[in-house]
C-alpha positions in Angstrom: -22.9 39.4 -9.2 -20.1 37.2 -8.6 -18.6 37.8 -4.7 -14.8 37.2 -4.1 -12.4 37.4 -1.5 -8.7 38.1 -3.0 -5.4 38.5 -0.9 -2.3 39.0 -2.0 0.8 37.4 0.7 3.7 39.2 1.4 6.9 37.7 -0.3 8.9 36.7 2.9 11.1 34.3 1.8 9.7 31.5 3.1 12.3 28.7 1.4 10.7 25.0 2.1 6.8 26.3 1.4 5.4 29.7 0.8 2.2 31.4 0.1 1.4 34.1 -3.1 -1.9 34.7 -3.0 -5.6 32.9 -1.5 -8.7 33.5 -1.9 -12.6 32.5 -2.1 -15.4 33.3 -4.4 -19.1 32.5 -5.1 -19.1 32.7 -9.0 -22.0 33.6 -11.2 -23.4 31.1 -13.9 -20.9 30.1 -16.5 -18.6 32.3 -14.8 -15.1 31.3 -16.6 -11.2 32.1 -16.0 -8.5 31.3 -18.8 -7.2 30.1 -20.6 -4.3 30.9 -18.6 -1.2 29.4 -16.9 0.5 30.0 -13.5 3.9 30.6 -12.0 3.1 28.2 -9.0 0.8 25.2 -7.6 -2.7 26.6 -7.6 -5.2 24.4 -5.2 -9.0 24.8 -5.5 -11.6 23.6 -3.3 -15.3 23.2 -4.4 -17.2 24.4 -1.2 -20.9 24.1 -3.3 -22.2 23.8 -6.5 -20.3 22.0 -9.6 -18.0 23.2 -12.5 -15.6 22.4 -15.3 -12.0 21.7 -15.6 -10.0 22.1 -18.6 -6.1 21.3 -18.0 -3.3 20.2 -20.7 -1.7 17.3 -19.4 1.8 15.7 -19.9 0.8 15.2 -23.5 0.0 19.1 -23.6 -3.5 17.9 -24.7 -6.4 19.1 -23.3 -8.4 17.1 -20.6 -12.1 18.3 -19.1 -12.5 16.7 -16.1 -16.1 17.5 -13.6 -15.6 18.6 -10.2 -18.4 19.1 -7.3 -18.6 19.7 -4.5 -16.1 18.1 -1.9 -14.0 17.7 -4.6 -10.6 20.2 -5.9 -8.1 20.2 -8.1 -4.9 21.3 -8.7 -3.0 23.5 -11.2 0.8 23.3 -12.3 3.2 25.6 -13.2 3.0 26.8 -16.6 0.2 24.6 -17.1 -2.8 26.1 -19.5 -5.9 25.8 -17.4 -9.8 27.2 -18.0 -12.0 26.7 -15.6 -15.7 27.1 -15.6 -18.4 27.3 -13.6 -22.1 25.4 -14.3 -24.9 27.3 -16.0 -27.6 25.7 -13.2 -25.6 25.4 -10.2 -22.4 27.2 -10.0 -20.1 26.4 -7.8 -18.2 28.2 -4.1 -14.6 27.3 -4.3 -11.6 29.1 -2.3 -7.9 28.9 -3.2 -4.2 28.6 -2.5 -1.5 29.4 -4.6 1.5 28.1 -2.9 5.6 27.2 -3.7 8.5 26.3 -2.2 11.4 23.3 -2.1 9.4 21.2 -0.7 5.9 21.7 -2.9 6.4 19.1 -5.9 7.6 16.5 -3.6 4.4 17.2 -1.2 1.9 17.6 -4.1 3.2 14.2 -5.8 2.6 12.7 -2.1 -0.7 13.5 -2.7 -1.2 11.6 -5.5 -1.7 14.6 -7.8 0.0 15.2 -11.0 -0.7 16.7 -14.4 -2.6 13.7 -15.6 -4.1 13.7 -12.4 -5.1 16.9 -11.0 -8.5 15.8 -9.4 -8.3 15.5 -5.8 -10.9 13.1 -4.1 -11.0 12.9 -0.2 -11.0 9.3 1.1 -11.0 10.5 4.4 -14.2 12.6 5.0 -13.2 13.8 8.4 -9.6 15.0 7.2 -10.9 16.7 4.3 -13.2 19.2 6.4 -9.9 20.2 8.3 -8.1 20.8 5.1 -11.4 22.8 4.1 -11.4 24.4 7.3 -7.8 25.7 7.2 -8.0 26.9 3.2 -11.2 28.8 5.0 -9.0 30.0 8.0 -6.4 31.6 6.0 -8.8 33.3 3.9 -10.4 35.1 6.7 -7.5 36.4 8.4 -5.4 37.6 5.6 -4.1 40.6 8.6 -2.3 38.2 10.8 1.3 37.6 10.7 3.6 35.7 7.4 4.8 33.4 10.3 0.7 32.6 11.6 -0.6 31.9 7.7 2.7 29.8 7.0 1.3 27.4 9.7 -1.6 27.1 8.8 -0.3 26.9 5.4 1.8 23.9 6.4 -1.8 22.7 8.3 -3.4 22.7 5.1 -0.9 20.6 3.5 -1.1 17.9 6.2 -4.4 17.6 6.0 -4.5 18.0 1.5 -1.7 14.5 2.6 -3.5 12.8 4.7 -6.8 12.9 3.7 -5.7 12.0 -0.1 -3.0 9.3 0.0 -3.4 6.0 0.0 -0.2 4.3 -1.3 2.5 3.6 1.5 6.1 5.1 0.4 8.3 2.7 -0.9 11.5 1.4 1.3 13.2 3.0 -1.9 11.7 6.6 -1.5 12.6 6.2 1.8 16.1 6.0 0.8 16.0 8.9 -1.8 14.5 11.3 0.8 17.6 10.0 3.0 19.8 11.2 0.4 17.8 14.6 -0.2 18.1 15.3 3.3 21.4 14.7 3.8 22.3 16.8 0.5 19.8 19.6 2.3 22.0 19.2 5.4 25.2 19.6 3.7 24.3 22.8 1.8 22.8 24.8 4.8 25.5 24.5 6.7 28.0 25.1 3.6 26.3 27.4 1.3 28.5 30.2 2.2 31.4 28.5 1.3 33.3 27.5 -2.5 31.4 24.5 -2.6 30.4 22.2 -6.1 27.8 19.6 -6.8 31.1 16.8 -6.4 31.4 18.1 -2.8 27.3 17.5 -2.1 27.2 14.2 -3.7 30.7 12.8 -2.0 28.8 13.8 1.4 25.6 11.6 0.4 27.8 8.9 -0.5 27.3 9.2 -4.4 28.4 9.9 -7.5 27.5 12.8 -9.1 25.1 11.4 -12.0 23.0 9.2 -9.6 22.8 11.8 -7.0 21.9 14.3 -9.5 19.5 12.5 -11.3 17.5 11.2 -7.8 17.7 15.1 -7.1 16.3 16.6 -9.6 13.5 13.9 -9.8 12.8 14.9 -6.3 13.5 18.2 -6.8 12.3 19.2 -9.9 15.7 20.9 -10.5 19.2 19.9 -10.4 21.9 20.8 -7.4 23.3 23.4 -9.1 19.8 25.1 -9.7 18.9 23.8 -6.4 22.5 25.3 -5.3 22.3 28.8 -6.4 18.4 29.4 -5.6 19.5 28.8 -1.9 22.2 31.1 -1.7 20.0 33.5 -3.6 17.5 33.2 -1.0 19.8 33.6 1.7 20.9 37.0 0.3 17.4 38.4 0.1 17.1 37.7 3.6 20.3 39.1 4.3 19.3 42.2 1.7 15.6 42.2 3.6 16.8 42.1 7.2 20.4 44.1 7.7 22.6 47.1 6.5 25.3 45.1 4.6 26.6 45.6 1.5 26.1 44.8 -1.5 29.5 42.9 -1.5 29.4 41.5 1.7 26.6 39.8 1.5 27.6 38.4 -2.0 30.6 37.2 0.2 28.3 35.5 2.6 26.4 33.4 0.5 29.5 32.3 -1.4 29.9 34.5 -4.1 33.0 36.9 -3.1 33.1 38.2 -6.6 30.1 41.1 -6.5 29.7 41.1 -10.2 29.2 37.1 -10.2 27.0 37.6 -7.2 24.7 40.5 -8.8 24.7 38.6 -12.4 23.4 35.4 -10.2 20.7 37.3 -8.1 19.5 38.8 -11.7 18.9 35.4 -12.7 17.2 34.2 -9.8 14.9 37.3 -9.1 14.9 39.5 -12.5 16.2 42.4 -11.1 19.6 43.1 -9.4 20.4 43.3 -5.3 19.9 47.0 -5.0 17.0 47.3 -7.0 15.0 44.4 -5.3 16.5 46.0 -1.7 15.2 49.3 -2.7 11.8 47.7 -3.6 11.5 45.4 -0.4 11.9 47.3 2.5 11.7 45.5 6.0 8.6 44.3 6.7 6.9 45.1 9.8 5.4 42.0 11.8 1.6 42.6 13.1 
């Protein structure tokens, strides 16, 4: 019989990089999951044995790609994946499912894309940290959101600098100037009646350039970027204190509580009260 470990995180709100769900498992021969596709970056690990990938890529054709051990790989959102395990030697893997602002940016760091999901160490040492923190995380599923996040954010130094080889460009340098600085601008402003024009005047820009560096960056524009912030905001503010509905529409920028709830539907499927009603305070261990 196949043996897994399975753990669901809980949804804290964790803006720049959070976890949904880790895990590990020793899978029995032929052992197969999908076709299927995922709402977030999904990051195996082959621990043992050897298996097959099967992922679309840009194209949406489909690519079979051999992983073993020492090896992982790494699955995009809505991206249809099957994975399989060998008839003869099966392989150990554990997992990460993880999202945030800051995950496409960090993942194409890494070299990995959709025509290149395969990750290969090329630093031996590095890699058995990474392994070691996927591993750590797995096994103490009871501590706190706050103590997995870091060693979330462990992981992902480790996934970087045991996979990149390529120096960033004096130009990326310059685009990640101008993402920070737009970053800058919107935390301290989000609450108030503020456009795209006023983001992209900050930085220096004009609106079609900054937008289009953005969203390459990003993988979504500034408005998108915009209102998922403020939306974020409020569920912290609907999380963590007694205000109303409307004032903490008013807080994040939205004084019109209609426009507010119609903008948190959007973002989270369900309206404020709803999703307060289902996500009481959470009580840190």
């Amino acid at each position: 019989m196949s043996e897994v470990i399975f753990s669901v995180f809980p949804q804290e709100n964790f803006v720049d990089l959070g976890l949904y769900q880790f895990g590990w498992e020793q899978c029995d021969p032929s052992h197969s999951f999908g076709p299927a596709a995922r709402n977030h970056y999904l990051f195996h690990y082959c621990l043992s044995g050897t298996g097959t990938l099967i992922a679309e890529n840009s194209k949406k054709e489909s690519v079979s790609y051999q992983i073993k051990s020492g090896q992982g790989f790494m699955l995009f959102p809505h991206q249809i994946c099957t994975y399989i395990a060998d008839r003869d030697i099966p392989w150990e893997y554990t997992w990460i499912e993880f999202d945030g602002l800051r995950a496409k940016e960090t993942i194409e760091a890494a070299g990995l894309s959709v025509n290149c999901p395969v990750y290969r160490a090329r630093h031996k040492d590095i890699s058995e940290t990474m392994k070691s923190e996927m591993l750590y995380i797995v096994n103490h599923k009871d501590e706190s959101s706050f103590h997995l996040i870091g060693h979330l954010y462990l992981f992902i130094d480790s996934l970087l600098r045991s996979s990149t080889s390529a120096p960033i460009s004096k130009g990326s340098r310059l685009r990640d100037f101008y993402i920070k600085e737009a970053f800058s601008f919107i935390e301290q402003n989000f609450q108030n009646d503020i456009s795209v024009e006023d983001i992209a005047s900050f930085c220096g820009l004009n609106r079609s350039y900054f937008g289009k560096i953005f969203h390459e960056c990003m993988g979504k524009s500034p408005q998108e970027f915009l209102i998922s912030y403020r939306m974020t905001k409020a569920a912290e503010l609907l999380k963590l204190t007694e205000l109303s509905i409307g004032d903490i529409g008013n807080a994040v920028g939205y004084p019109n509580q209609l426009h507010f709830s119609r903008a948190f539907k959007t973002v989270y499927g369900i309206p404020p009260r709803q999703w307060r009603n289902e996500n009481p305070p959470a009580v840190l261990k």
